[in-house]
N, CA, C, O and CB atoms as a CASP TS submission, in Angstrom:
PFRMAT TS
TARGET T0000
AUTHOR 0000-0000-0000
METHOD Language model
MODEL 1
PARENT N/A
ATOM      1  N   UNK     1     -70.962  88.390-165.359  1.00  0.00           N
ATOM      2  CA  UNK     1     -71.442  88.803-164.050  1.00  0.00           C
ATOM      3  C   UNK     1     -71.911  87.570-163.289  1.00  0.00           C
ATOM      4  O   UNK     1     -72.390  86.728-164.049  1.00  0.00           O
ATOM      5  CB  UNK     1     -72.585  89.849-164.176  1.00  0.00           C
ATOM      6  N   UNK     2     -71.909  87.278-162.196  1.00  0.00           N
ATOM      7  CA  UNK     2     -72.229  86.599-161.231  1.00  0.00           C
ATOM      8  C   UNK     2     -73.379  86.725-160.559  1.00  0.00           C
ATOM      9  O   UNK     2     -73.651  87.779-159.985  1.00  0.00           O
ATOM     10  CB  UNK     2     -71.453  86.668-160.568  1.00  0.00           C
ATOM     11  N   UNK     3     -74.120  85.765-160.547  1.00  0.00           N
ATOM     12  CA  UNK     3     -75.588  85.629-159.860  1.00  0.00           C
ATOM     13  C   UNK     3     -75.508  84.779-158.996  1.00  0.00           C
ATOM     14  O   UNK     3     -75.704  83.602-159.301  1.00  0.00           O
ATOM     15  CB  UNK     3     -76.738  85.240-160.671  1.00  0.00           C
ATOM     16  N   UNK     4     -75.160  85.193-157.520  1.00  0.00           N
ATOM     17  CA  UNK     4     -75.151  83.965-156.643  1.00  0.00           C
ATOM     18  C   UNK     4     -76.253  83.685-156.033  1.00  0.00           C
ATOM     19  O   UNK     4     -76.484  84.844-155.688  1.00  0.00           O
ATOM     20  CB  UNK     4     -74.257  83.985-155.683  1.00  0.00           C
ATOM     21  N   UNK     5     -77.289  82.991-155.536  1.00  0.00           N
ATOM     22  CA  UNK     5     -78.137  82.384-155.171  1.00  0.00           C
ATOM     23  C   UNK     5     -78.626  82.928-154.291  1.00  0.00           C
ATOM     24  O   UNK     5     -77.718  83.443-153.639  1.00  0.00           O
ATOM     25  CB  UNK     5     -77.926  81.414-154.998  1.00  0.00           C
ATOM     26  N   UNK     6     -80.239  83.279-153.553  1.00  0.00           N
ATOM     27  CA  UNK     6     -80.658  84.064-152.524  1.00  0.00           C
ATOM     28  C   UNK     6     -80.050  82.814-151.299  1.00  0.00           C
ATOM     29  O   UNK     6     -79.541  81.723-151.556  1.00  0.00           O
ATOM     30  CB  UNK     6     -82.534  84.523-152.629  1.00  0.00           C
ATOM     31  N   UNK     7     -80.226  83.218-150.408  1.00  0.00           N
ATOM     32  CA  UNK     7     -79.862  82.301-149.370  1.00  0.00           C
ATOM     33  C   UNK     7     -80.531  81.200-148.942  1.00  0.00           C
ATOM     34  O   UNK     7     -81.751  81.354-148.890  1.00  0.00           O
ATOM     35  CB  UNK     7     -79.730  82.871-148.420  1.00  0.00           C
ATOM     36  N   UNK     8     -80.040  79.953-148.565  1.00  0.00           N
ATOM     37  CA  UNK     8     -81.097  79.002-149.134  1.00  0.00           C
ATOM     38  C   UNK     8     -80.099  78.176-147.848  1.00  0.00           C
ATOM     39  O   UNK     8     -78.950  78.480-147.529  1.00  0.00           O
ATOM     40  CB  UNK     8     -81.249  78.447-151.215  1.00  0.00           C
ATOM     41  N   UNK     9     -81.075  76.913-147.186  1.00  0.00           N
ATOM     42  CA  UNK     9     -81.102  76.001-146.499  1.00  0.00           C
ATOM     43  C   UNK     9     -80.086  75.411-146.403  1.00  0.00           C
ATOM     44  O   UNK     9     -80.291  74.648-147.347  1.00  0.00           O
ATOM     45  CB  UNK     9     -81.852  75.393-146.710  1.00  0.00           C
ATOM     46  N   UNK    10     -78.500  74.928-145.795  1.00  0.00           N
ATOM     47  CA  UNK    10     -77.773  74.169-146.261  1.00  0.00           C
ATOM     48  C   UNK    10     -77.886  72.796-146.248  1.00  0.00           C
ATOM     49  O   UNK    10     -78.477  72.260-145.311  1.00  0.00           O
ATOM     50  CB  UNK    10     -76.919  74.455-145.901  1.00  0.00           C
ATOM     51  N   UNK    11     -77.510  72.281-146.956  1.00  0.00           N
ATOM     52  CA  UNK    11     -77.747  70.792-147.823  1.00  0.00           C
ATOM     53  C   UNK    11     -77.021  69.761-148.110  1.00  0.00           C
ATOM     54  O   UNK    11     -75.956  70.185-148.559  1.00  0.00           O
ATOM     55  CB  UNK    11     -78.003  70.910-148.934  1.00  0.00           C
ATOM     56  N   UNK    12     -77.036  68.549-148.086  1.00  0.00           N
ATOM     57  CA  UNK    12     -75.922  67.441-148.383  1.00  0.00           C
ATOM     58  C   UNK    12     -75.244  67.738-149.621  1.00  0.00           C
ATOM     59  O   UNK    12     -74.035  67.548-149.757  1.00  0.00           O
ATOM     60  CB  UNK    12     -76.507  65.964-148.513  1.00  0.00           C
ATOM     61  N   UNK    13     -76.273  68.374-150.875  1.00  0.00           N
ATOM     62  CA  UNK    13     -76.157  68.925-152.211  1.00  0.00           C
ATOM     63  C   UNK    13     -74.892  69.888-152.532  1.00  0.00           C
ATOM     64  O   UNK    13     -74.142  69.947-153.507  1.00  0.00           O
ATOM     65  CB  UNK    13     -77.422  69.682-152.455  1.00  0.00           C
ATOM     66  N   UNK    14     -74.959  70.623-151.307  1.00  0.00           N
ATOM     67  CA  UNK    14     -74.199  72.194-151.289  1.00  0.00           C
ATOM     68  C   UNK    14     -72.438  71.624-151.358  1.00  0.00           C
ATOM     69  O   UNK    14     -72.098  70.821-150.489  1.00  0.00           O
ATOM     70  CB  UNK    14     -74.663  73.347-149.378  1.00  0.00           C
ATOM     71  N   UNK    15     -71.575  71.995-152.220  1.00  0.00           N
ATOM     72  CA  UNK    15     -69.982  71.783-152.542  1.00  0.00           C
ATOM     73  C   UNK    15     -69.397  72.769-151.007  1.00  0.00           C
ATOM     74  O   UNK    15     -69.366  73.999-151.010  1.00  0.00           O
ATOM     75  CB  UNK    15     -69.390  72.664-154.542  1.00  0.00           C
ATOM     76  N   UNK    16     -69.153  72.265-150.300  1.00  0.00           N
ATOM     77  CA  UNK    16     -68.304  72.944-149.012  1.00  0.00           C
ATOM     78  C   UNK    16     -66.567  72.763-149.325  1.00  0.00           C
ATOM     79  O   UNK    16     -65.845  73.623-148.820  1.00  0.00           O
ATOM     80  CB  UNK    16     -68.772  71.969-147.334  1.00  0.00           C
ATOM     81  N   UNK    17     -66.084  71.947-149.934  1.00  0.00           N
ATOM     82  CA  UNK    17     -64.940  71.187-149.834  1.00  0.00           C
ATOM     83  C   UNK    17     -63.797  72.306-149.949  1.00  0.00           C
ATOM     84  O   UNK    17     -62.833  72.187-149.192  1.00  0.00           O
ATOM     85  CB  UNK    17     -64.894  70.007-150.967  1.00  0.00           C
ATOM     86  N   UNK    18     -63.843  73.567-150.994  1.00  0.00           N
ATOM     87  CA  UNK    18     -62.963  74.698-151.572  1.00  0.00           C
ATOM     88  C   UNK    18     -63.184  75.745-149.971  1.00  0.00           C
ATOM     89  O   UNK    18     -62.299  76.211-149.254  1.00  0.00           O
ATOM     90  CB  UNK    18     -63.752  75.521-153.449  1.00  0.00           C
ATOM     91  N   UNK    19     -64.556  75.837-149.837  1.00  0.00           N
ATOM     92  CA  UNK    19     -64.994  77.062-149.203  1.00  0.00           C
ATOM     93  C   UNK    19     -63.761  77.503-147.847  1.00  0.00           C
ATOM     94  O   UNK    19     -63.371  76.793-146.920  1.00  0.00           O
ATOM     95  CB  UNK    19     -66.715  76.717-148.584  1.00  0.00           C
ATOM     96  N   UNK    20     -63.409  78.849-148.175  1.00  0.00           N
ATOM     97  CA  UNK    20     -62.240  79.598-147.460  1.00  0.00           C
ATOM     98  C   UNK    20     -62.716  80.599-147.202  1.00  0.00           C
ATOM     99  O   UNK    20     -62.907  81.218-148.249  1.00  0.00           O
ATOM    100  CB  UNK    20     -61.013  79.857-148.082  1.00  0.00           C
ATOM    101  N   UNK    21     -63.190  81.404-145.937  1.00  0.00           N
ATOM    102  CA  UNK    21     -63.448  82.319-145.266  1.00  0.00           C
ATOM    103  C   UNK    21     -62.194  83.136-145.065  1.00  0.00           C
ATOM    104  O   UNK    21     -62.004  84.177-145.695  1.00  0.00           O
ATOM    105  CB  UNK    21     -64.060  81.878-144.204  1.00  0.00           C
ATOM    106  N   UNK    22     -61.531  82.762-144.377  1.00  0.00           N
ATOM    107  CA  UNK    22     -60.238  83.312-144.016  1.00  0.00           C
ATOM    108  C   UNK    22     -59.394  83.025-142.916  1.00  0.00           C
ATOM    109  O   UNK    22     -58.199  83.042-142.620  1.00  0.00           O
ATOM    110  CB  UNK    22     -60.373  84.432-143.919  1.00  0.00           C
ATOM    111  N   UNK    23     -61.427  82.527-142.025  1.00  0.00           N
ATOM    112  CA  UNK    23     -60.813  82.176-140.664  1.00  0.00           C
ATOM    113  C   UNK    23     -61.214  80.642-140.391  1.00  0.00           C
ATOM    114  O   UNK    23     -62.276  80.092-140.685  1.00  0.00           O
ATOM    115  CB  UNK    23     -61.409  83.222-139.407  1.00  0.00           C
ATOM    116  N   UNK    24     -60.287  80.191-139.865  1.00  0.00           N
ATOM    117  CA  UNK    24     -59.993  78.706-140.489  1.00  0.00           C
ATOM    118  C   UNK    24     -61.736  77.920-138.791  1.00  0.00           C
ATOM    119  O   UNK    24     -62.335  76.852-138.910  1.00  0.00           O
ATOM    120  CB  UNK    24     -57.129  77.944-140.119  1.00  0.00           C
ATOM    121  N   UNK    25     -61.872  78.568-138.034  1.00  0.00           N
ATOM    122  CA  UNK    25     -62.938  78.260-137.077  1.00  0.00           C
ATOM    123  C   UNK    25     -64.092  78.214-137.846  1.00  0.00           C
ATOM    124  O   UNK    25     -64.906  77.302-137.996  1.00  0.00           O
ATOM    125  CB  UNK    25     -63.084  79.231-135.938  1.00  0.00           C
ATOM    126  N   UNK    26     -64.044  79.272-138.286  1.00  0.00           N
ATOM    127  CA  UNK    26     -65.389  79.392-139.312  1.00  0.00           C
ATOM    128  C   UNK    26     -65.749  78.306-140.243  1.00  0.00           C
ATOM    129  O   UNK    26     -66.811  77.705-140.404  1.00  0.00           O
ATOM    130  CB  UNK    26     -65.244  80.560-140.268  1.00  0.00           C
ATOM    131  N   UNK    27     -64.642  78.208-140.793  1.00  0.00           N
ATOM    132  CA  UNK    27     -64.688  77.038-142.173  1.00  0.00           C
ATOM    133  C   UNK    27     -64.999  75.917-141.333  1.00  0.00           C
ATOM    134  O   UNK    27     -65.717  75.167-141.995  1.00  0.00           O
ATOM    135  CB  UNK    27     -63.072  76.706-143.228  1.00  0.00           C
ATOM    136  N   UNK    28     -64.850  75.570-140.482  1.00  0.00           N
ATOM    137  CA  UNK    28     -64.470  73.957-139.881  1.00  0.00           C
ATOM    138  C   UNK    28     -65.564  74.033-139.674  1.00  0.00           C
ATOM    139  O   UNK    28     -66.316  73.350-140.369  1.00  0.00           O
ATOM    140  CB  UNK    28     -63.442  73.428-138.639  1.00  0.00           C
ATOM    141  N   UNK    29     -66.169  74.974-138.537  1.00  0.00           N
ATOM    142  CA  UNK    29     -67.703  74.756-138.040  1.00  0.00           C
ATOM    143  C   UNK    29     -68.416  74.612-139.123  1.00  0.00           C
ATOM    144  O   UNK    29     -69.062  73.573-139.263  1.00  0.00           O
ATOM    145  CB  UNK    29     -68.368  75.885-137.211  1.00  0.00           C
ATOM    146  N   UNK    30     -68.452  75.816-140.300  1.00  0.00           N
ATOM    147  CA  UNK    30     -69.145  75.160-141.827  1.00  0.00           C
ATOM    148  C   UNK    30     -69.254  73.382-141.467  1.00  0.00           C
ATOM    149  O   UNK    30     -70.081  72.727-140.833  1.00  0.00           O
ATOM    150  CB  UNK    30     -67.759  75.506-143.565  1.00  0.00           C
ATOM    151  N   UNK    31     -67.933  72.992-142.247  1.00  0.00           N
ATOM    152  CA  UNK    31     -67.573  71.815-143.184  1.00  0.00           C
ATOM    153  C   UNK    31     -68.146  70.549-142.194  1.00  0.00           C
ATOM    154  O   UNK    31     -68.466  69.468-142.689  1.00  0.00           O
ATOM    155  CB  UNK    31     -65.688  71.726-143.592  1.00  0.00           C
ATOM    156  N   UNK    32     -68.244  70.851-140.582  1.00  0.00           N
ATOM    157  CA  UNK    32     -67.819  69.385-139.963  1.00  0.00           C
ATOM    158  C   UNK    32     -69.462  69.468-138.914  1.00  0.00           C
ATOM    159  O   UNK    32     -70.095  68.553-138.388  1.00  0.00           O
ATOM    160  CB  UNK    32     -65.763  69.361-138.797  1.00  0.00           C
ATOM    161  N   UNK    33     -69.758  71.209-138.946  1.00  0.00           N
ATOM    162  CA  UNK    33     -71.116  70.735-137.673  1.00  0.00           C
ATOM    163  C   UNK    33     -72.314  71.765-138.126  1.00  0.00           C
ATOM    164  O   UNK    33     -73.337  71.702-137.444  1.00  0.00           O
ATOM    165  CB  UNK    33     -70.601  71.155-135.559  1.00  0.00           C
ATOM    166  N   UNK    34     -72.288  72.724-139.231  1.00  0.00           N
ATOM    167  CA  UNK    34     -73.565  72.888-139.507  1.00  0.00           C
ATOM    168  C   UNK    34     -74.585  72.157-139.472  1.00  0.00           C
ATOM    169  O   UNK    34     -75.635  72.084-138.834  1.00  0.00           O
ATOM    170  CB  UNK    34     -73.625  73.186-140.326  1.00  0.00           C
ATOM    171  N   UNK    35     -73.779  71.333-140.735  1.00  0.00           N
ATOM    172  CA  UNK    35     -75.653  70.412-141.127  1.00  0.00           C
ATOM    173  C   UNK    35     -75.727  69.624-139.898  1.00  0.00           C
ATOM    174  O   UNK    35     -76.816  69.846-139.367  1.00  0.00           O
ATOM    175  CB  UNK    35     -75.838  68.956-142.834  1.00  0.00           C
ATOM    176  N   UNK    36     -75.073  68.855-139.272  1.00  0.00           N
ATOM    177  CA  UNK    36     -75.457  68.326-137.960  1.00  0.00           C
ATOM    178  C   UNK    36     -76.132  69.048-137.283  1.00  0.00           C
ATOM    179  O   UNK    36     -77.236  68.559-137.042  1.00  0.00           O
ATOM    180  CB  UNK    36     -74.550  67.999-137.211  1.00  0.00           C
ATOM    181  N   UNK    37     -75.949  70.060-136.840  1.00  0.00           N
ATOM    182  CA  UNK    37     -76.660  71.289-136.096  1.00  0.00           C
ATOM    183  C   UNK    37     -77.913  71.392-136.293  1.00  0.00           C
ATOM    184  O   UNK    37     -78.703  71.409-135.349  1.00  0.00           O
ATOM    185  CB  UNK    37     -76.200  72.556-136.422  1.00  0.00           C
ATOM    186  N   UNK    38     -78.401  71.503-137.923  1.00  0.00           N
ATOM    187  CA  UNK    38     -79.450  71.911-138.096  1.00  0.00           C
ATOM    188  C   UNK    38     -80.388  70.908-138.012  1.00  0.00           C
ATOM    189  O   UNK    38     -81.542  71.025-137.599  1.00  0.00           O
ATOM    190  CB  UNK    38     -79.457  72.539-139.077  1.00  0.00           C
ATOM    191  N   UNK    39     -79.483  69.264-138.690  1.00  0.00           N
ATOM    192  CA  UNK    39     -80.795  68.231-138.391  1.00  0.00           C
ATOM    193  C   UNK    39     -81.000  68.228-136.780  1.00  0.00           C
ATOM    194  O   UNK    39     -82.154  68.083-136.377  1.00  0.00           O
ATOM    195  CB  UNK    39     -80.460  66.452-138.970  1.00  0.00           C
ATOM    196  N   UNK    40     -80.100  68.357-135.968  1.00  0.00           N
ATOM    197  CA  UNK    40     -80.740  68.155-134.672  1.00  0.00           C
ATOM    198  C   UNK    40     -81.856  69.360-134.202  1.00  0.00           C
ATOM    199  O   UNK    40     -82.544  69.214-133.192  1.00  0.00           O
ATOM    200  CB  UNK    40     -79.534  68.057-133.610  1.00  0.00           C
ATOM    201  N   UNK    41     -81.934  70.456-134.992  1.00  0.00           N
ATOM    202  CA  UNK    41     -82.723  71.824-134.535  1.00  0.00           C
ATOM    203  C   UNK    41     -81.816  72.812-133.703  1.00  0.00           C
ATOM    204  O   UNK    41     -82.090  73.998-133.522  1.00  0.00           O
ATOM    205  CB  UNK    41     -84.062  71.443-133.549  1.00  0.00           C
ATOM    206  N   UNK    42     -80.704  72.168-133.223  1.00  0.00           N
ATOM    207  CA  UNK    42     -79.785  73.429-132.686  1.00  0.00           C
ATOM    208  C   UNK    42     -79.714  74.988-133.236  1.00  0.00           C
ATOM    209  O   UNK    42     -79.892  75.980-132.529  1.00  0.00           O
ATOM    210  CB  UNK    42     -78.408  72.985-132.867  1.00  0.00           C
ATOM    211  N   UNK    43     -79.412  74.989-134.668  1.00  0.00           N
ATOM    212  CA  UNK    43     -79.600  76.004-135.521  1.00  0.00           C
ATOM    213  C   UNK    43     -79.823  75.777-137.012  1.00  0.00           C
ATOM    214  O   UNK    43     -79.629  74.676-137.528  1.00  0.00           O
ATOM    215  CB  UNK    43     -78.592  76.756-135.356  1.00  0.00           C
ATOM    216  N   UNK    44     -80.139  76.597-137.531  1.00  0.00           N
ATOM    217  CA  UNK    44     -80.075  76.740-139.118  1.00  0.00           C
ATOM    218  C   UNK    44     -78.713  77.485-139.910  1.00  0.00           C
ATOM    219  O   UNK    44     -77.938  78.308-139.422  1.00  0.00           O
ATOM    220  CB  UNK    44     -81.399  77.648-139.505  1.00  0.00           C
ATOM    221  N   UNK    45     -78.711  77.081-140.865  1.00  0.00           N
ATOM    222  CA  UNK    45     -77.464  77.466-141.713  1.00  0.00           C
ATOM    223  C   UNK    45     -77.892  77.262-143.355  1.00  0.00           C
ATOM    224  O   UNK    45     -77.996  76.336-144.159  1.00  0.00           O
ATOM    225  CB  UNK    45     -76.055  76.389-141.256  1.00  0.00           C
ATOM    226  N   UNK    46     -78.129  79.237-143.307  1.00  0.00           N
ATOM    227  CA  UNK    46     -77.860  79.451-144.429  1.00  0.00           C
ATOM    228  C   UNK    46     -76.692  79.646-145.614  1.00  0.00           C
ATOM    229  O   UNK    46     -75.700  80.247-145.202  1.00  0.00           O
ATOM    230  CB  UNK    46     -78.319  80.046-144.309  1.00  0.00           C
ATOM    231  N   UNK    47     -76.655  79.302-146.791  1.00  0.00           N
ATOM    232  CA  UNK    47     -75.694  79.630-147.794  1.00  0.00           C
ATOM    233  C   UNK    47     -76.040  80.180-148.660  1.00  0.00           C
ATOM    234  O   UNK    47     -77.149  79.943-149.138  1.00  0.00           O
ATOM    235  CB  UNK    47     -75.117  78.832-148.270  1.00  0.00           C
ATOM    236  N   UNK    48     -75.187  81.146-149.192  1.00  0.00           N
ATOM    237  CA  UNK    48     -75.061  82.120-150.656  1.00  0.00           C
ATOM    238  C   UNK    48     -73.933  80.875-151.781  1.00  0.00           C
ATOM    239  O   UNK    48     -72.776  80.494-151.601  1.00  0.00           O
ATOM    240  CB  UNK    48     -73.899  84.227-150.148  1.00  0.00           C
ATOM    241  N   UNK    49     -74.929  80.562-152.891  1.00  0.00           N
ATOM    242  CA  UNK    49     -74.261  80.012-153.929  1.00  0.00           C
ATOM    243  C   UNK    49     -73.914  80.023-155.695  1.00  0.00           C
ATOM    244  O   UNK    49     -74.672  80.238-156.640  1.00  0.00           O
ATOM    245  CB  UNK    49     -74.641  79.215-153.679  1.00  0.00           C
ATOM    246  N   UNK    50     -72.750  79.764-155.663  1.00  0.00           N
ATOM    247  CA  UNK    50     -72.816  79.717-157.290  1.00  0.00           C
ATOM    248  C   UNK    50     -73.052  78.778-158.028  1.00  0.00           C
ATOM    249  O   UNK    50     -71.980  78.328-158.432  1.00  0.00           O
ATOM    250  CB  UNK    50     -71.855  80.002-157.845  1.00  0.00           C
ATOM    251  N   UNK    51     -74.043  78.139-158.495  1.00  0.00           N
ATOM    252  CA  UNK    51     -74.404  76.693-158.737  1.00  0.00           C
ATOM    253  C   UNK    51     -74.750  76.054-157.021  1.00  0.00           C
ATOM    254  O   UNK    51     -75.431  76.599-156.152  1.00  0.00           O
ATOM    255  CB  UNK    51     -72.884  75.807-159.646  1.00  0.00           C
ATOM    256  N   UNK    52     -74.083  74.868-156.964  1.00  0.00           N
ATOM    257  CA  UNK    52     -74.084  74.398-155.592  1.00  0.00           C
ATOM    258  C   UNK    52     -73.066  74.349-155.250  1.00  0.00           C
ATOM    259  O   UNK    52     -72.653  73.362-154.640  1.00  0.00           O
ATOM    260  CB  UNK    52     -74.582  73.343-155.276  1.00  0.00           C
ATOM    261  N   UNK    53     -72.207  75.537-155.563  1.00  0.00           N
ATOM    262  CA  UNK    53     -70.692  75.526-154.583  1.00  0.00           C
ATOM    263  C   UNK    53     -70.987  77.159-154.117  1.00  0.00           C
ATOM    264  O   UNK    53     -71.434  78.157-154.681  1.00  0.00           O
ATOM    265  CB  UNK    53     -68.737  75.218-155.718  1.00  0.00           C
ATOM    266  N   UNK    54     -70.239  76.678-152.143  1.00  0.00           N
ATOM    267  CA  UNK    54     -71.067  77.813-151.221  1.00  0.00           C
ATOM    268  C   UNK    54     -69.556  78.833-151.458  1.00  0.00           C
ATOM    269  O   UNK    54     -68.403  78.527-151.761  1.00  0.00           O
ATOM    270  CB  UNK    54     -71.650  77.210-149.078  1.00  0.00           C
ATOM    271  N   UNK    55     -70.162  80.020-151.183  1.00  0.00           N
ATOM    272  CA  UNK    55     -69.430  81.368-151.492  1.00  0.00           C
ATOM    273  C   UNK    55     -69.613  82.322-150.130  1.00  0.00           C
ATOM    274  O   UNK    55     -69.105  83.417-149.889  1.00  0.00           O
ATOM    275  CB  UNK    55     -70.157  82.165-152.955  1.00  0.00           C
ATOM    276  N   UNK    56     -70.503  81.524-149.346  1.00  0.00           N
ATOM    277  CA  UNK    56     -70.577  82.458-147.843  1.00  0.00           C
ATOM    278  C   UNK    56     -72.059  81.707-147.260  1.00  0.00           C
ATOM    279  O   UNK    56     -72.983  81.168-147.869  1.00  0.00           O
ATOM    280  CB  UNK    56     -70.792  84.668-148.143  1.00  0.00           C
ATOM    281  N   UNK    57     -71.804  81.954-145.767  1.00  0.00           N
ATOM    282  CA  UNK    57     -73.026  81.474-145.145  1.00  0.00           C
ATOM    283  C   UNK    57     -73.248  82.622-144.188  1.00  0.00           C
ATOM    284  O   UNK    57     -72.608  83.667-144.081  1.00  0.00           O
ATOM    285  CB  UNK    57     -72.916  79.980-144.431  1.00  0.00           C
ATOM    286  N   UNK    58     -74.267  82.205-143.537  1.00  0.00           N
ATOM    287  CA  UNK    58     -74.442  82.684-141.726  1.00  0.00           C
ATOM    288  C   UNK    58     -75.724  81.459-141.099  1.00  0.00           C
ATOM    289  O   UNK    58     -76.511  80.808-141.786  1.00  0.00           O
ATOM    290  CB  UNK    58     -75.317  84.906-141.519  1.00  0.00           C
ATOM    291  N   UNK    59     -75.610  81.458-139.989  1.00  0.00           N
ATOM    292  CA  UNK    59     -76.351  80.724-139.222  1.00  0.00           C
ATOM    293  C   UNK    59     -77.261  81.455-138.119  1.00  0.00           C
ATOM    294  O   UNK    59     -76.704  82.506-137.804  1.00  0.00           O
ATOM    295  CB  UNK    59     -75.482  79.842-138.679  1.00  0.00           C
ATOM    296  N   UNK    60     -78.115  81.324-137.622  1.00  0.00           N
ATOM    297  CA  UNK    60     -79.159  81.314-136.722  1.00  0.00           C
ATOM    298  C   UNK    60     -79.579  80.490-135.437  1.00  0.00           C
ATOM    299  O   UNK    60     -80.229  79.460-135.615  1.00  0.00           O
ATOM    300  CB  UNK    60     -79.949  81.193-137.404  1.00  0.00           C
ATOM    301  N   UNK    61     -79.330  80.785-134.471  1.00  0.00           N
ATOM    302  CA  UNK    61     -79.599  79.809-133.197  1.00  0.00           C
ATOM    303  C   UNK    61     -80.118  80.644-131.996  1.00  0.00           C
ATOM    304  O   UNK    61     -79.871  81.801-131.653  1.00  0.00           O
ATOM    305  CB  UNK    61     -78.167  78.999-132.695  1.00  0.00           C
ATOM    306  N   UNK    62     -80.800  79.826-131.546  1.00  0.00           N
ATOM    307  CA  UNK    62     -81.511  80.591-130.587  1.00  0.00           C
ATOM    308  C   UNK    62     -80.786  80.775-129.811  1.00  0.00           C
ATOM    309  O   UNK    62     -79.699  80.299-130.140  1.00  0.00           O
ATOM    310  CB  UNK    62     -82.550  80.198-130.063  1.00  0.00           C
ATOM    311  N   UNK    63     -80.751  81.592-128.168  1.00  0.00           N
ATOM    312  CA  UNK    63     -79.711  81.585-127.479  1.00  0.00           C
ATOM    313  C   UNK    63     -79.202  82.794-126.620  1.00  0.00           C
ATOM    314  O   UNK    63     -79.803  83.868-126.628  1.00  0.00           O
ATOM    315  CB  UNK    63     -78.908  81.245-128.288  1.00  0.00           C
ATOM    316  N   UNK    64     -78.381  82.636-126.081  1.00  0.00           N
ATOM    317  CA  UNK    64     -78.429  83.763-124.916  1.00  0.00           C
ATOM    318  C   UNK    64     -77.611  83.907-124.183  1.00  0.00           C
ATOM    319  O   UNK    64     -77.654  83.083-123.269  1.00  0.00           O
ATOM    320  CB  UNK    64     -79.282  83.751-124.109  1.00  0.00           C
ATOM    321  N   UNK    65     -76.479  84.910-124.106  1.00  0.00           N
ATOM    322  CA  UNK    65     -75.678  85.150-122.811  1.00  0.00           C
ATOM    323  C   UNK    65     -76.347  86.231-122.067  1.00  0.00           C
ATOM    324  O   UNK    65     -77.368  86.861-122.345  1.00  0.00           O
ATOM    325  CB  UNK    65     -74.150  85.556-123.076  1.00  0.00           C
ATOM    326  N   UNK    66     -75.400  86.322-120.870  1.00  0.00           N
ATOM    327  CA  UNK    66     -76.073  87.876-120.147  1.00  0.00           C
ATOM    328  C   UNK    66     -74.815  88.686-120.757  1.00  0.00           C
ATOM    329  O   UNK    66     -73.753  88.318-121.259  1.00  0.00           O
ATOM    330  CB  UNK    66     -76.242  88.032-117.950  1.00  0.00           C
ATOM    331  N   UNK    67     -75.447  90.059-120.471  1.00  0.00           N
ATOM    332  CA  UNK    67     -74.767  90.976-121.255  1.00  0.00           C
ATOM    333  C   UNK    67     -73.091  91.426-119.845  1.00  0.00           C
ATOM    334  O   UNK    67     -72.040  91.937-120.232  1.00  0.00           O
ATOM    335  CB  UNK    67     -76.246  92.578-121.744  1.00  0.00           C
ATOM    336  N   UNK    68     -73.299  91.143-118.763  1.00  0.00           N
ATOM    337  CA  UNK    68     -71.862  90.739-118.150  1.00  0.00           C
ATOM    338  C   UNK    68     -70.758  89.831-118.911  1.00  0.00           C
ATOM    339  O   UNK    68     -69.620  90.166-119.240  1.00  0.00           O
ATOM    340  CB  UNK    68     -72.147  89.968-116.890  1.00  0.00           C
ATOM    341  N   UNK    69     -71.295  88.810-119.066  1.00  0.00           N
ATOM    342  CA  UNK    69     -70.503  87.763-119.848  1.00  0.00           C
ATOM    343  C   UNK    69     -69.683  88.370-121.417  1.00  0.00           C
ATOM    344  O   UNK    69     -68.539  88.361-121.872  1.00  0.00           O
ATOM    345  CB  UNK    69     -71.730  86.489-120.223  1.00  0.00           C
ATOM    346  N   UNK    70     -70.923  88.819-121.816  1.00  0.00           N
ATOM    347  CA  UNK    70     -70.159  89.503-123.797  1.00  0.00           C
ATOM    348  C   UNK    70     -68.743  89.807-123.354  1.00  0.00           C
ATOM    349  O   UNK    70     -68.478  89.928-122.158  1.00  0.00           O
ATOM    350  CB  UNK    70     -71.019  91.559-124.734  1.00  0.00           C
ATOM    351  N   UNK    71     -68.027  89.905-124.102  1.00  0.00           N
ATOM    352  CA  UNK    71     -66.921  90.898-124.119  1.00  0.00           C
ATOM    353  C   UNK    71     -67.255  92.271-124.838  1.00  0.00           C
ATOM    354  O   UNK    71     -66.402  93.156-124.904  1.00  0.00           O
ATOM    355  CB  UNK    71     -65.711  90.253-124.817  1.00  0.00           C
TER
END
């Protein structure tokens, strides 16, 4: 059985290199501007892990459209 990790801070530590979502935007923003993101305070980015290789994230940013704009 598999125990993947509560969600936790992402990290220089964290193995991104395999990680496949499905949708290739997703992965990139992962691999190339999370952690940038977060050291600047833009947002945070959490990961779910097995050891220190990531198996899923989500992120957090403050922020705001008007509800005209959404699709």
């Amino acid at each position: 059985m598999f125990h993947f990790s509560a969600p936790t801070l992402l990290s220089e530590e964290h193995e991104l290199l395999d990680f496949n979502s499905g949708e290739p935007s997703l992965d990139d923003w992962l691999k190339k501007r999370a952690l940038k993101n977060q050291l600047s305070g833009a947002s945070r980015c959490f990961v779910l892990c097995l050891d220190n290789k990531v198996f899923g994230y989500f992120s957090l940013s403050a922020g705001a459209i008007s509800h005209e704009l959404a699709p």
